[in-house]
N, C-alpha and C positions, 0 to 999 in steps of 0.2 A: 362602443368600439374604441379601442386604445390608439390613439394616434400612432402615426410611421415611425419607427424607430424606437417603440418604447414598448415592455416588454408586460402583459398582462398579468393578474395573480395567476391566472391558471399557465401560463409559460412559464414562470417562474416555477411552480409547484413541478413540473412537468418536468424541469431543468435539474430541480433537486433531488426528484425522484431516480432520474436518469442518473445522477451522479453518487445517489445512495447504493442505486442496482450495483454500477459499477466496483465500487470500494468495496462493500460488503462482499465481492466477488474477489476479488485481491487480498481482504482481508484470510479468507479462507485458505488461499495458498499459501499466505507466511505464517499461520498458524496450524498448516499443515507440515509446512518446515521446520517450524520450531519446535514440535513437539514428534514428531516422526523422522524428522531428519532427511524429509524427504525436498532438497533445495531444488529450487528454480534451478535450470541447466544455465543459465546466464552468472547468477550469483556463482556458481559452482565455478565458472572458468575463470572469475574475476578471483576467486580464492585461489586459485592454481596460478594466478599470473602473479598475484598478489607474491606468494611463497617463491617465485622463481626471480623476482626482481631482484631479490635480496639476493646479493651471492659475497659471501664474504672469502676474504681470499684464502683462508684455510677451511674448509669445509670439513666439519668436524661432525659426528652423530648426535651431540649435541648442541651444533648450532643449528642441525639440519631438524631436531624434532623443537626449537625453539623458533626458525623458521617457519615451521607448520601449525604451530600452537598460535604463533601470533595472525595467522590469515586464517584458521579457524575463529578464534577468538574477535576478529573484524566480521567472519560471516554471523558471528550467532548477534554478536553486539547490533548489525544494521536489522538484521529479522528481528530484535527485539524491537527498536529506533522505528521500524517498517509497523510492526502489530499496536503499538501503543499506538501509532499515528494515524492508522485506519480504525480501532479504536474508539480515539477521541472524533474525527472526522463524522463518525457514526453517529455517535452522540448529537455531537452536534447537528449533521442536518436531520436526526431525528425531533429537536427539539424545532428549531427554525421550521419543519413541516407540521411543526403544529396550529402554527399561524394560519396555516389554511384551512383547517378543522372545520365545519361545519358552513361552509361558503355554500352557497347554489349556483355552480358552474352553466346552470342551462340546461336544455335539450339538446341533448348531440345532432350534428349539421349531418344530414344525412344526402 
């Protein structure tokens, strides 16, 4: 039995797993953004505040589609920033669960 406050291999396993479920789940929406174009509604309005901060005092059609290029070019930049990170994240606690590979956790407590 693992002492008070200190976290066994199978909580640990248990913790990683939980946070692999998770990513892998997030992963899927910014690489469904990236490639379909289909953005998180949050990302989407931060692009829109983004393009509306900017107001220069002559509003020209070309500063307004240089305005838009630059908070597109912020949305696609962070969903890149986003997909590499969950990614690498993957990897990673795919290898760190390897550590628990072949353990005998017991009989489940019934």
């Amino acid at each position: 039995m693992a002492k008070e406050g200190t976290a066994t291999d199978f909580q640990r396993m248990t913790k990683q797993l939980f946070i692999l479920l998770g990513t892998h789940h997030h992963w899927g929406y910014v690489q469904r953004a990236a490639r379909a174009g289909d953005v998180p509604k949050a990302m989407h309005r931060i692009k829109n505040y983004i393009a509306g901060v900017i107001n220069p005092s002559n509003r020209t059609t070309r500063t307004l589609v240089l305005i838009n290029s630059n908070a597109e070019n912020w949305l696609q930049t962070n969903l890149q920033m986003l997909e590499d990170y969950y990614s690498n994240t993957i990897q990673e606690l795919r290898t760190s669960l390897c550590q628990f590979a072949g353990q005998d956790y017991g009989q489940p407590v019934v």
